[in-house]
N, C-alpha and C positions, 0 to 999 in steps of 0.2 A: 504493500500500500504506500509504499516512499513517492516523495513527489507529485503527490495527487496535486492537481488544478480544479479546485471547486469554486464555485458563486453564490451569491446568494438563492433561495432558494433551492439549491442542490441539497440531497438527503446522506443524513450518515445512521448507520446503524453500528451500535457493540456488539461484542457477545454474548452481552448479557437480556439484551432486547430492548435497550433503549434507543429510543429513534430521533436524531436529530434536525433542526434544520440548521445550517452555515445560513450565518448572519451578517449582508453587508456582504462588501471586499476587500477592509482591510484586517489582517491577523498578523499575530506573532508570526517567526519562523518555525515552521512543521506543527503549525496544529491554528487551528479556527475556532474562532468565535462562532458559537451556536447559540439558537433556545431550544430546550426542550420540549418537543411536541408531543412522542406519544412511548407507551411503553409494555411492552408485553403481558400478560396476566400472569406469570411467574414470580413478577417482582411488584406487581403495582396493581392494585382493584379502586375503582371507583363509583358510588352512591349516584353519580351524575348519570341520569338516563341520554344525558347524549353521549357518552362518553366511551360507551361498546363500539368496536371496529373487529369483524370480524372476517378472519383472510389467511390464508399460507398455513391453512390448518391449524389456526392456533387464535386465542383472543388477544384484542390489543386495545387499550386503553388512550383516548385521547386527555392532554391534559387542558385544564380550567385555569386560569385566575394565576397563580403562583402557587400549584401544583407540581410541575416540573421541578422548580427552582428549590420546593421543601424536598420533595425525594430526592433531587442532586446531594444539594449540601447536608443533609443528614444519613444517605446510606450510599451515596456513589461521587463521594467529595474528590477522586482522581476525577473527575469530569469536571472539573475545574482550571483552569488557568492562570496564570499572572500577567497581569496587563500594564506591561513597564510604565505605559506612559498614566495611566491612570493608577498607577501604585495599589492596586487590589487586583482581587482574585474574580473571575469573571465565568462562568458555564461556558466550555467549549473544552475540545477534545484535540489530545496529540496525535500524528498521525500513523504514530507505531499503534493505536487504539481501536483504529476502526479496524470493524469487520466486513463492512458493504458499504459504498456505493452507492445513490440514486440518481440519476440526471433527467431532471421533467424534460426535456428535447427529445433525449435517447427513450422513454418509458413512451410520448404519444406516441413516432414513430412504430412502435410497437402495438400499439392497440390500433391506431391507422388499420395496419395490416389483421390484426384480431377477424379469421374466418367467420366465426360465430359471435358477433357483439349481443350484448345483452341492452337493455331499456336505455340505460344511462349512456354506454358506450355509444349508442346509435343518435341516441340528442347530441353529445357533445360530437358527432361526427359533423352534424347537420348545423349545430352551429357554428362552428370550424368552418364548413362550407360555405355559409351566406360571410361570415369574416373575411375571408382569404378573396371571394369574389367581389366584396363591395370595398375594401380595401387597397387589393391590387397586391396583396403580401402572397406568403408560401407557408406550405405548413410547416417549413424547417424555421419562420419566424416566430413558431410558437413550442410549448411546453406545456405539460400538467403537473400540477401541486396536487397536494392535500391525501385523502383517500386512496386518488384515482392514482399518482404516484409511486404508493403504497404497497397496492394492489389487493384496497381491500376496502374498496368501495360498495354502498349498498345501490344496489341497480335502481332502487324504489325510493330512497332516502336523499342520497348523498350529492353533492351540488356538483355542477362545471364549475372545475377552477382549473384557468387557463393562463399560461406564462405570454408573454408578449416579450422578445426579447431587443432592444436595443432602442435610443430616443427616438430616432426620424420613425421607427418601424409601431413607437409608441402614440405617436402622432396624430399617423394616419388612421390605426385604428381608432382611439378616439373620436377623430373627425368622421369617420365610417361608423360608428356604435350611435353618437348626434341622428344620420342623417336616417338609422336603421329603428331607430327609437319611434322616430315623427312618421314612419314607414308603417300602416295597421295591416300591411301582408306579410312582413320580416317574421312576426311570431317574435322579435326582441322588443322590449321598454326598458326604461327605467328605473332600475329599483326602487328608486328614491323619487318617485314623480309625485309620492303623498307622503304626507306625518304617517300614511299607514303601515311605513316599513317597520318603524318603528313600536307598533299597537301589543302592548303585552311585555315586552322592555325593558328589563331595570335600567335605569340612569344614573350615574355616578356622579360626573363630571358638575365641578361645582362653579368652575367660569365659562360655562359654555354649555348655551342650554340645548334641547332635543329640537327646536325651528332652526336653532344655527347650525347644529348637524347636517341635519336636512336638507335644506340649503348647499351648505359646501359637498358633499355627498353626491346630488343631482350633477352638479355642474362638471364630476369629475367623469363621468360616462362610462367608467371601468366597471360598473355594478350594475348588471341586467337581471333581466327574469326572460326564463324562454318557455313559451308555451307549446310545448311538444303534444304534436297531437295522438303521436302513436299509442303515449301510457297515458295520454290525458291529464299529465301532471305540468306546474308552471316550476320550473327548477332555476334555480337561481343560477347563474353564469357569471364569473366574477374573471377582469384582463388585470393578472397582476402584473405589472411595469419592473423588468430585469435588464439590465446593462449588458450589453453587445460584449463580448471580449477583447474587443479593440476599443472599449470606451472605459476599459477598467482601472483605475490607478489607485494605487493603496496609501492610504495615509497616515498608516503605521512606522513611526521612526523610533527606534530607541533610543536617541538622542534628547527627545521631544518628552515634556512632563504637562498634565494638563491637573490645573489647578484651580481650584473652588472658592468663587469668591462671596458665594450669596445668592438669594434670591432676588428676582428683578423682576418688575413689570415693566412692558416698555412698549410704547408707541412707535413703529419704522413704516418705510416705502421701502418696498421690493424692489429689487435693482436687477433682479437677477433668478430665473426660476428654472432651468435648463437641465439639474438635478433635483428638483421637486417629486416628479414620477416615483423617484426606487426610494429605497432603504439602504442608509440613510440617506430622510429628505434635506436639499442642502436648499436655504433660502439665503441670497445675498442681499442685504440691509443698506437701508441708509438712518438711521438711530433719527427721530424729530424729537422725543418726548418720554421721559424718564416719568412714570406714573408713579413708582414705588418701589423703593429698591436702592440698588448700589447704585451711584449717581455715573460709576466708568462703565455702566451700559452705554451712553453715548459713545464709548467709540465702539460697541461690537460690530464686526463685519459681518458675521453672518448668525440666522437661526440653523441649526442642527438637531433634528429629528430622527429619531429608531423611532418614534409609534406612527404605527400606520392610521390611526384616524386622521394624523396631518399632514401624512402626503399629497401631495397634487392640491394644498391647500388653499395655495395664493397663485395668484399670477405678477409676472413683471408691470411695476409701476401702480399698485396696489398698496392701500396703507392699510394696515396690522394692527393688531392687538396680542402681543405676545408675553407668555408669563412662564417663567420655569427658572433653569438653575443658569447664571453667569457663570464663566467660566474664562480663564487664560490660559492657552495653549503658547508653550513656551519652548523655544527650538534655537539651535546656534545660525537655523537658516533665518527666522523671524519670530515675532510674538503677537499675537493678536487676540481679541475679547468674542465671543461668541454666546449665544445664548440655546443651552441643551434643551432636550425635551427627550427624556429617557424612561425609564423601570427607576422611580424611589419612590421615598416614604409620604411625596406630595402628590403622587402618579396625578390626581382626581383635581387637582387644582392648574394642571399645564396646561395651556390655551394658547392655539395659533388660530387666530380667525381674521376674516379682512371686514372692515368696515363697509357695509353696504346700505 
């Protein structure tokens, strides 16, 4: 397993059955930052009725909330790392560790070809198909996550979730899912075209209410529903946004120490949205207006986001409302202010929204 080349959303399995996702693209050397998603019924059982996946002969458990992160660091704490520039210890695996492999490219490829498809396999073919035609892409521009990944998808249950790999190739689709939405023959909408996506719900988030979700949600067009006529069900189809391998570059240095200055709220114009799409979302700033906080949020250059509720959040020359952790990243090449939006103890209070 020396030398693997993984990316984000590519899967790792142990040998113990823990399943992981690689997180982002930049890591340590010989070993990636992950979250843990899912884990065999040998080592892990869950109360959570969504939580059975069932495949490869065996049960597997998806995790919830900060489920992973308790069974790492309390029974499989070698699945941790050290994260020079952030001085702690982080979930992710070395690569003398892994035992498998997943690549969403290489796994559709695969089912593409799948002689006998089953309910789910045959919708996401169909919509693959109206994508790739109204588009103008190829199926080698896409991938599958989740389940389907897996190979332990429920044919009745389980959702399209589909990789889209690279910006321009992010785009188009986009702009092709807009015009496929407005379209009542496509069989696609948009998830988020009501407050009824959300109906039944818990909500967390304490600066950012469930109409401002909604909102930014709509506009990003990665979030459909396909009405397949064959099983008569509407399943969810979801374009996750992953980096081309020629647009990858790592921003991992060990030279580099990032340092914690505070919490901050802050008022900025977007300068800059061209890494918004993936994980991490990168937003380049122009600081207007310190609402609460450390006052050297004025010079951050950019927002930096891991949660995926904030991707694709803002567009260029948009002004924000953002709130999370300040930050100085410090390097013999430069130093510069940024404002995180990660996994802590404030998770419910991070907020990147645009003024509208």
């Amino acid at each position: 397993m020396a030398n693997l080349k993984l990316r984000d959303r590519d899967a790792i399995q142990t040998h113990e059955g823990l399943i992981f996702r690689v997180f982002g693209y930049s890591h340590p050397p010989g070993a990636y930052i992950c979250d843990a998603e899912y884990a065999s019924a040998n080592i892990f059982k869950s109360t959570d009725p969504r939580a059975p996946r069932t495949g490869r002969n065996q049960v597997f458990y998806k995790f919830y909330n900060d489920e992973g992160w308790k069974l790492v660091s309390s029974t499989f704490q070698k699945y941790t790392i050290y994260h020079e520039m952030l001085r702690r210890k982080v979930i992710g695996i070395n690569e003398a560790d892994i035992a498998e492999t997943r690549k969403p490219e290489e796994r559709l490829q695969a089912l593409i070809k799948t002689e006998h498809k089953d309910e789910l396999i045959s919708a996401m073919q169909q919509v693959l198909d109206i994508s790739t035609k109204k588009s103008g892409l190829k199926t080698s521009n896409f991938g599958v996550f989740g389940s389907m990944l897996q190979d332990f998808h429920h044919p009745k249950l389980s959702d399209i979730d589909l990789i889209v790999y690279g910006k321009k190739e992010n785009a188009k689709v986009r702009k092709a899912l807009a015009a496929l939405y407005k379209d009542n023959r496509s069989g696609l909408h948009n998830e988020f075209e009501s407050d009824q996506a959300m109906k039944g719900k818990q909500w967390r988030f304490k600066n950012f209410s469930v109409e401002d979700f909604v909102w930014h949600q709509r506009r990003k067009q990665i979030y459909g529903l396909y009405d397949d006529k064959a099983s008569g069900r509407t399943i969810k189809a979801e374009f996750e946004p992953v980096k081309a391998w020629k647009e990858i570059k790592s921003e991992y240095d060990l030279k580099a120490r990032i340092e914690r200055k505070g919490w901050v709220k802050l008022k900025a114009r977007v300068t800059a949205d061209d890494e918004a799409p993936f994980i991490p979302s990168i937003y380049k700033i122009e600081p207007l207006e310190v609402l609460s906080g450390e006052r050297d949020a004025l010079e951050a250059k950019r927002v930096l986001s891991f949660m995926e509720e904030f991707r694709l959040q803002a567009q260029k020359d948009e002004v924000v409302i953002v709130e999370g952790n300040l930050e100085e990243v410090v390097s013999p090449k430069e130093s510069f202010c940024q404002v995180t939006l990660t996994y802590c103890p404030r998770y419910y209070e991070q907020v990147l929204k645009v003024l509208h």
